[in-house]
N, C-alpha and C positions, 0 to 999 in steps of 0.2 A: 568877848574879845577875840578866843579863838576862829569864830566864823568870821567876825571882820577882817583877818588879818589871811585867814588859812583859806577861805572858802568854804560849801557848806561840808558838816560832820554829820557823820551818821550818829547812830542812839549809841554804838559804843564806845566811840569818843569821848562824845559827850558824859558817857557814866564814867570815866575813866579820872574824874576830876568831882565826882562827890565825897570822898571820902577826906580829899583834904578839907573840907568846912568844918572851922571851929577849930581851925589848929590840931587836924587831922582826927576825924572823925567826934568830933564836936566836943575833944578833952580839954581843948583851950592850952594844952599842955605841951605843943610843939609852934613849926612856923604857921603863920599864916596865914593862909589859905590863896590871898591874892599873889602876894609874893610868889609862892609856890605856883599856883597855875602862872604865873607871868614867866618866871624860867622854863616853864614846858613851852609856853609858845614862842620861846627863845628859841628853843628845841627843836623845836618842828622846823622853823622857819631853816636855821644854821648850824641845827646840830652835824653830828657825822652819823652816820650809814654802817661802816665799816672798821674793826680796827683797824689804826695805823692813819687815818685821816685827820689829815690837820682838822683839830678845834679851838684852836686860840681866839676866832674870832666870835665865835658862840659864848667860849668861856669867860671872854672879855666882855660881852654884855653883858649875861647872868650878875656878873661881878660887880658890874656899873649900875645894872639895874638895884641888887640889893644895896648899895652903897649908899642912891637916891632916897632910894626906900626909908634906908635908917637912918638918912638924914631928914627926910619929912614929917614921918611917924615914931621916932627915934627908937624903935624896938621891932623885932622882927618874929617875935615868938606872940600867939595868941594871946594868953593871957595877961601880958606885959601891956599888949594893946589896948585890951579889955579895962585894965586898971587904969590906964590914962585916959577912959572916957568913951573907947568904940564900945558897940556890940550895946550890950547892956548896958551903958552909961550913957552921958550927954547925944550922943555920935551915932547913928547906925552904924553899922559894918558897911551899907552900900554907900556910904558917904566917901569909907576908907574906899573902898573897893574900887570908884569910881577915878577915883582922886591916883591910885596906882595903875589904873590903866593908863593915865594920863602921862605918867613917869613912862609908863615901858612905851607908848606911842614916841614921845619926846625923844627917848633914846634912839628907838628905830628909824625915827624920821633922821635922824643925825648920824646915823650910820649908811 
């Protein structure tokens, strides 16, 4: 999603987003994964630079985005995910994963 959105990333971009998988280094025991990379490329795109720079409109995505989120997938923490069917259950994770790019495009195209 990041190159789609950002352009291309070099390799430590890129590594800068393996540790969140599995709800942050594969414990299942915090957010995520997608969630989380999807407010980084909130980030990127709208974050601020500098103290003192307006972020409202960055932190009103982020916001909107997990909002979506936990209204579709109704949990935002890995293992809660996991119990109701991703990852290891019914669901791959790339089904969820997919399915959350989908919210943060929707969002963005709407802003």
């Amino acid at each position: 999603m990041g190159e789609h959105l950002l352009g291309p990333m070099d390799d430590k971009q890129k590594r800068m987003a393996t540790g969140m998988a599995g709800g942050i280094g594969g414990t299942h025991e915090e957010i995520c994964g997608a969630l989380n990379g999807g407010v980084m490329v909130i980030g990127a795109l709208l974050g601020r630079i500098r103290p003192g720079e307006d972020d409202s409109r960055c932190m009103h995505l982020a916001a909107e985005y997990r909002k979506q989120f936990v209204c579709e997938f109704g949990a935002t923490r890995c293992q809660t995910l996991r119990d109701s069917g991703y990852g290891a259950g019914t669901t791959p994770c790339s089904v969820l994963v997919g399915r959350a790019a989908s919210i943060l495009l929707t969002i963005l195209t709407k802003e």
